[in-house]
C-alpha positions in Angstrom: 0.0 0.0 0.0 1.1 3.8 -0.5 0.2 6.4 1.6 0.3 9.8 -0.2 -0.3 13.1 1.8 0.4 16.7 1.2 3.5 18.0 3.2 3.5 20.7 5.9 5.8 23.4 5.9 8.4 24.7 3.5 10.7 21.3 2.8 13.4 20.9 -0.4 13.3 18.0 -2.8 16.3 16.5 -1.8 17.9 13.1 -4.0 16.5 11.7 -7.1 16.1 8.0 -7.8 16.6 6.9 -11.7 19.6 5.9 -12.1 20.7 4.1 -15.5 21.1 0.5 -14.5 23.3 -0.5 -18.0 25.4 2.2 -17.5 26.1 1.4 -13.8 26.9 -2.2 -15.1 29.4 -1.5 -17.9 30.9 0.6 -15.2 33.2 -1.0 -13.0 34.1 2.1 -11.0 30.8 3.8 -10.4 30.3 4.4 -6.6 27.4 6.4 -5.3 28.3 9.8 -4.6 25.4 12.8 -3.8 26.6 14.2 -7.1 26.1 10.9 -9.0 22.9 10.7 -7.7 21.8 14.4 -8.3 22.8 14.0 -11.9 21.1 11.2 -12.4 18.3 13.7 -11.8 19.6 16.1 -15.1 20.4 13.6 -17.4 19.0 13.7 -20.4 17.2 16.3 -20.2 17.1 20.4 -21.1 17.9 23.6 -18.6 17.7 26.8 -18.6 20.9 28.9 -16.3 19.3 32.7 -16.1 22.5 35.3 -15.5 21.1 39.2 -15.2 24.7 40.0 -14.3 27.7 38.5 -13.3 31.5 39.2 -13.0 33.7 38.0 -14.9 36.0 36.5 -12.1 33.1 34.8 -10.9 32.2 33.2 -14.1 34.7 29.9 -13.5 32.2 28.2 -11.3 30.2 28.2 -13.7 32.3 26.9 -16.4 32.7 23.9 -13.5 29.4 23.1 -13.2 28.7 23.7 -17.2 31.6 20.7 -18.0 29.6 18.9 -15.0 26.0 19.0 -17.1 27.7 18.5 -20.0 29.4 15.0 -19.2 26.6 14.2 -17.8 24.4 14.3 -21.0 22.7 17.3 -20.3 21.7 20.3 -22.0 22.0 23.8 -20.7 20.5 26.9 -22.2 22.7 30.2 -21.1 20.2 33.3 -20.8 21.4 36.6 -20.7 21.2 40.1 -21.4 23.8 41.0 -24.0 27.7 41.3 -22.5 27.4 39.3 -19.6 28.4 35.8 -21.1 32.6 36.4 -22.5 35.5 34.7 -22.0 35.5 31.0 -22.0 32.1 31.0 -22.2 31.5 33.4 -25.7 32.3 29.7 -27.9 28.8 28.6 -27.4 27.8 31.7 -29.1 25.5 34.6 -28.5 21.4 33.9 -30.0 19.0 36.7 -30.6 15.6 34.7 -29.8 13.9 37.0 -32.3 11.0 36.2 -34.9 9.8 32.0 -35.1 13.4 30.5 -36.5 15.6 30.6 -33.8 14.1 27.3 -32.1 16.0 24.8 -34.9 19.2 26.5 -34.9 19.4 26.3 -31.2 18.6 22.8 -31.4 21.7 22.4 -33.7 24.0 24.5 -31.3 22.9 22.0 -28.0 23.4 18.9 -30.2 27.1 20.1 -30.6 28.4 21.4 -27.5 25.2 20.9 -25.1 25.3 24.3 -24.1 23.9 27.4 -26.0 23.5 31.0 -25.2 21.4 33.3 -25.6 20.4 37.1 -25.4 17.4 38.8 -24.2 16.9 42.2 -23.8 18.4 43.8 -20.3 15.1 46.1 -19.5 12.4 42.9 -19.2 14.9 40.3 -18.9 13.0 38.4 -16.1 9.9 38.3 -18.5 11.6 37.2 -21.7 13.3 34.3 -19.4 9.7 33.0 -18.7 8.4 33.1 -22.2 11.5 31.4 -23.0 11.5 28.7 -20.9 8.1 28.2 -21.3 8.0 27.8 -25.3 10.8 25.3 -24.8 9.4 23.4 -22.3 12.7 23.2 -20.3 13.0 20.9 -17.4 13.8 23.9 -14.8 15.3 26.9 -14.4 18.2 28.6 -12.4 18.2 32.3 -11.5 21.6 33.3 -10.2 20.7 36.2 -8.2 24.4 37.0 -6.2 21.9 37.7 -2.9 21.4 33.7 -2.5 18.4 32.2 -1.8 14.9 33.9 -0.2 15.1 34.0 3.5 12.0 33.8 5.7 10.8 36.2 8.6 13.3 34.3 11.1 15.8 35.3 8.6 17.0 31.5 7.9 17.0 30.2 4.1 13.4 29.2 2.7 15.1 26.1 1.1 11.7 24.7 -1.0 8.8 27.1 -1.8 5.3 25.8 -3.4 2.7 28.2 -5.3 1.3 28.3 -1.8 3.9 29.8 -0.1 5.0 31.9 -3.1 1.7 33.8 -3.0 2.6 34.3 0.6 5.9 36.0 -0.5 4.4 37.9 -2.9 2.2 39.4 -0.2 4.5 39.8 2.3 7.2 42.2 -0.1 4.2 44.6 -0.9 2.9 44.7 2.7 7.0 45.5 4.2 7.4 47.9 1.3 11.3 46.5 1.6 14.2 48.8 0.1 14.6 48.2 -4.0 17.9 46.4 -3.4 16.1 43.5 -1.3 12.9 43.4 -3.3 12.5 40.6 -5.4 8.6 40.8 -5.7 9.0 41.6 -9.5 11.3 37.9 -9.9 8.9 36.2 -7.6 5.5 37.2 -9.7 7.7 35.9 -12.9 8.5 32.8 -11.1 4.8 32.1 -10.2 3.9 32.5 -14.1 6.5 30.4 -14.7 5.2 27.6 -12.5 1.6 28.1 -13.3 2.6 27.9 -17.3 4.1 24.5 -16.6 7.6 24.8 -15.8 8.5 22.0 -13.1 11.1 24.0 -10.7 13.0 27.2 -10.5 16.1 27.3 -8.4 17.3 30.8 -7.1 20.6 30.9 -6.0 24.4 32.8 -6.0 26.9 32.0 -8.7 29.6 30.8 -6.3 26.7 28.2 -4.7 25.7 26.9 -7.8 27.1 23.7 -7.5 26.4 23.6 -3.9 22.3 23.9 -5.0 22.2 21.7 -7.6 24.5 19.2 -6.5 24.6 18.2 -2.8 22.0 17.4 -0.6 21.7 20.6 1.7 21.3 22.8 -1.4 22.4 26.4 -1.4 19.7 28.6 -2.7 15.4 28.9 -2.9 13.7 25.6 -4.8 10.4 27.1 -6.1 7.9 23.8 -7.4 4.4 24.1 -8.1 3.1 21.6 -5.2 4.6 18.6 -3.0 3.1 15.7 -2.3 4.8 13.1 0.1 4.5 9.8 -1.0 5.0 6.9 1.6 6.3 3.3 0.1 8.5 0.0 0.1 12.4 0.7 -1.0 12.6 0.1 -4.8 16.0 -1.7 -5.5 17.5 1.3 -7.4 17.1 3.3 -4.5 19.2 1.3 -2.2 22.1 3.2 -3.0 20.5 6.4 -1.5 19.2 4.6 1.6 22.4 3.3 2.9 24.2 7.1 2.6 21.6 8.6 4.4 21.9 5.5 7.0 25.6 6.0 7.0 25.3 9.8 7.2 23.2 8.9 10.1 25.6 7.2 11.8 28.1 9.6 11.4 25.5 12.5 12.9 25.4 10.3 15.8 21.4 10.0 15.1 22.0 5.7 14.2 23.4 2.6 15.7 26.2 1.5 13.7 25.8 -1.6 11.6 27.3 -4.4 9.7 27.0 -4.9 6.6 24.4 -8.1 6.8 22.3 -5.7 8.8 22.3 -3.1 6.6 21.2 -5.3 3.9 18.3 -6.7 6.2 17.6 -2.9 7.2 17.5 -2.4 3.0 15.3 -5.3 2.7 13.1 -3.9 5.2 12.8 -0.6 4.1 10.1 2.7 3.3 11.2 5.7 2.2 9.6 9.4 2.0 9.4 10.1 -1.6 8.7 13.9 -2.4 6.9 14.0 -6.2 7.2 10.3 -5.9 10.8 10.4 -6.9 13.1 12.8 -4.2 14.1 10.8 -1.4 13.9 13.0 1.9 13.9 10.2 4.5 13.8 6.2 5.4 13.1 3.9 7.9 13.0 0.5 8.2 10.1 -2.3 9.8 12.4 -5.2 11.3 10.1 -8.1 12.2 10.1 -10.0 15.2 7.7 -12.8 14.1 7.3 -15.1 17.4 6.8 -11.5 19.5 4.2 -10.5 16.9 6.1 -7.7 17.0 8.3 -4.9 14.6 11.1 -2.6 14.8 11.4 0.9 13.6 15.1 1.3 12.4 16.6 3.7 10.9 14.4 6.2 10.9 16.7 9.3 9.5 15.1 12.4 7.8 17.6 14.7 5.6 18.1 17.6 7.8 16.8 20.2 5.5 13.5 18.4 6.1 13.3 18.0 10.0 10.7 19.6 11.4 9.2 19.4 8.1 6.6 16.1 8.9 8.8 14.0 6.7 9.2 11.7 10.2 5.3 11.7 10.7 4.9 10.0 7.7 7.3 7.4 8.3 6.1 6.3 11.6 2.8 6.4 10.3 3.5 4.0 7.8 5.5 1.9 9.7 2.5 1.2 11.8 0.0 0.8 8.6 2.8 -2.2 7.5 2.5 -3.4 11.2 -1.2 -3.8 11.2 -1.2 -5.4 8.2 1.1 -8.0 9.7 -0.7 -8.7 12.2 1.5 -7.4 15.3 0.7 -6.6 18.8 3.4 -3.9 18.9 5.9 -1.5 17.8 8.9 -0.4 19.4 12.4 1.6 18.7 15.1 2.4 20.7 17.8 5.6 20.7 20.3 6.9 22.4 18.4 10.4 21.8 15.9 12.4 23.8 15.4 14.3 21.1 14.1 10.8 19.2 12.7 9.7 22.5 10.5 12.8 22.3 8.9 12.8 18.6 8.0 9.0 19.6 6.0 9.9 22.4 4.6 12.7 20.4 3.3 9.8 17.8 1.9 8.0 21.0 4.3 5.5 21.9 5.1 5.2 25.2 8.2 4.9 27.2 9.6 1.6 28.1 12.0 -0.7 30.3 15.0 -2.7 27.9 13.1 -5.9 29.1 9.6 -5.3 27.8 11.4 -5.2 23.8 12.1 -8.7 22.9 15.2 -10.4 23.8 17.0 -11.0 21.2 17.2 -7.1 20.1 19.6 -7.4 22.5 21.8 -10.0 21.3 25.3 -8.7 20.3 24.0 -4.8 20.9 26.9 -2.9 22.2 27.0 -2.7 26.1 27.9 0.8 26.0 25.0 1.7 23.9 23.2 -0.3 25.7 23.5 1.6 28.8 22.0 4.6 27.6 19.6 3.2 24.9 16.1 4.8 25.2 13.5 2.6 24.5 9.4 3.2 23.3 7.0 0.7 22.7 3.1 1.8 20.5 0.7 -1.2 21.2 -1.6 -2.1 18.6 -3.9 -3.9 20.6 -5.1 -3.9 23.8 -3.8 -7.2 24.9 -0.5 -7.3 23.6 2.3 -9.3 25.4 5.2 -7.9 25.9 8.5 -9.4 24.4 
């Protein structure tokens, strides 16, 4: 079964799940990397880079992330008022978009060095980017803007805005009437026809971040999408890869219980993930059976930071417990060395718990260390069950 549900809050799509099976197997020294996987997300298809102005010296990060895309199978349309694309950067040429031609030729240009340029007029710049994108049904669009991202009341980074929120943005610059140099209503309404025309994500963020926002999971800038949906299901083989970083990430935050590798398979094999769009993963967990207790485990249970807070971990425990009652359990239980943790259990009803009322052999080869400080929480899913 999948659960689906609209997300609360502002959240960022996070890691993409297609990758190219074939090319994995021919090869032999593909690891999984956040930038493997985020370009799995670009390749093959068409985007848009949107520079009002930019310095020269600043230009070469670009250039990286162009030779990135480019590698990688994917096509990048430079747009630009006239001047601001030289050096390095002037061989992919300098388009006029002008009269109902220019369409093929472009084509031509992308086909030979997967990037093209072109020029728009400097005075309505932000509006000739939309129709653009728009007519050539691009994939998504980045707006270097050297400010960053958008930033919310509390003055921390909006990292993933919907049409809902934007409208809420929109309202907010006319109401603070903010100086000319920090208002971006004018961009904001463009991006909103942008989205509402059918482009599927705008990011806004500096030149120097660029990679940084397109490429890692923490992101660096403002992703603007027209909704997100959450949608709750089973681990699809292909998106292993993704689940074991984040568990291993985990580890390393201090948030997980260190495991072998035969339990990180079984954790795999086990697993649910958050999908945002039904294809970003923004966090796992796992259901561990313990069949003779009629019981199961949540394991794992890691949310990408950017999202906590977010109701990425609702989701998860509530499906976690939709599997369990399926299966016929009494109970579910997890442990952590967190109060933190502790605390979002109990706030999902389970209650706290003595080390003996789990079943025994969660215990079995479980570090004594960790053991003495492990925090356990038990939700019963009937009235009479046992415990372990």
């Amino acid at each position: 079964m999948q659960t689906a549900a609209k997300l609360c809050g502002r959240q960022r799509v996070a890691v993409f799940s297609e990758f190219v099976t074939l090319g994995r197997m021919a090869d032999a020294a593909w690891t999984f990397t956040e930038k493997n996987f985020y370009l799995a997300e670009f390749r093959g298809r068409s985007l848009a880079i949107a520079l009002p102005a930019a310095a020269a010296s600043s230009l070469r990060s670009l250039e990286q992330v162009l030779a990135e895309l480019s590698g990688n199978g994917t096509r990048v349309v430079l747009l630009s008022p006239p001047g601001v694309v030289g050096g390095e950067l002037a061989r992919y040429g300098a388009q006029r978009p002008t009269g109902s031609g220019w369409t093929g030729p472009l084509w031509r240009q992308l086909c030979r060095h997967s990037v093209a340029a072109l020029e728009l007029g400097a005075d309505d710049f932000p509006a000739r980017c939309r129709e653009i994108v728009l007519r050539l049904r691009l994939a998504k669009l980045v707006w270097i803007d050297p400010r960053g991202g958008l930033s919310g009341p509390d003055g921390r980074r909006l990292s993933v805005v919907d049409l809902a929120d934007l409208e809420r943005l929109i309202a907010r610059d006319g109401r603070e009437g903010r100086p000319a140099e920090d208002d971006r209503s004018a961009l904001l309404r463009e991006i909103r026809a942008m989205l509402a025309g059918g482009l599927p994500a705008v990011n806004v963020c500096s030149l120097e971040r660029l990679a940084d926002e397109l490429f890692t999971y923490a992101g660096a800038g403002t992703f603007f999408a027209r909704e997100r949906y959450a949608e709750v299901r089973r681990l699809a083989l292909d998106e292993f890869d993704a689940a074991a970083d984040l568990m291993a990430r985990g580890v390393e935050e201090g948030y997980l219980a260190a495991r072998d590798q035969a339990e990180v398979d079984t954790v795999l094999g086990h697993g649910f993930g958050v999908f945002i769009e039904g294809r970003y993963l923004a966090g796992i967990g796992s259901l561990l059976p313990y069949t003779e207790h009629r019981a199961g485990e949540i394991a794992s249970l890691y949310t990408l930071t950017r999202f906590v807070g977010e109701g990425v971990g609702a989701h998860l425990i509530r499906f976690a417990l939709e599997c369990a009652e399926r299966e016929g359990y009494g109970y579910v239980f997890a442990c952590t060395t967190s109060e933190r943790v502790e605390g979002f259990f109990a706030r999902h009803g389970f209650r706290c718990v003595v080390a003996d009322e789990i079943p025994s052999e969660k215990w079995q080869g479980y570090a004594p260390e960790r053991r003495e400080v492990v925090r356990c929480v038990r939700y019963a899913l009937r009235a009479d069950a046992s415990f372990g």
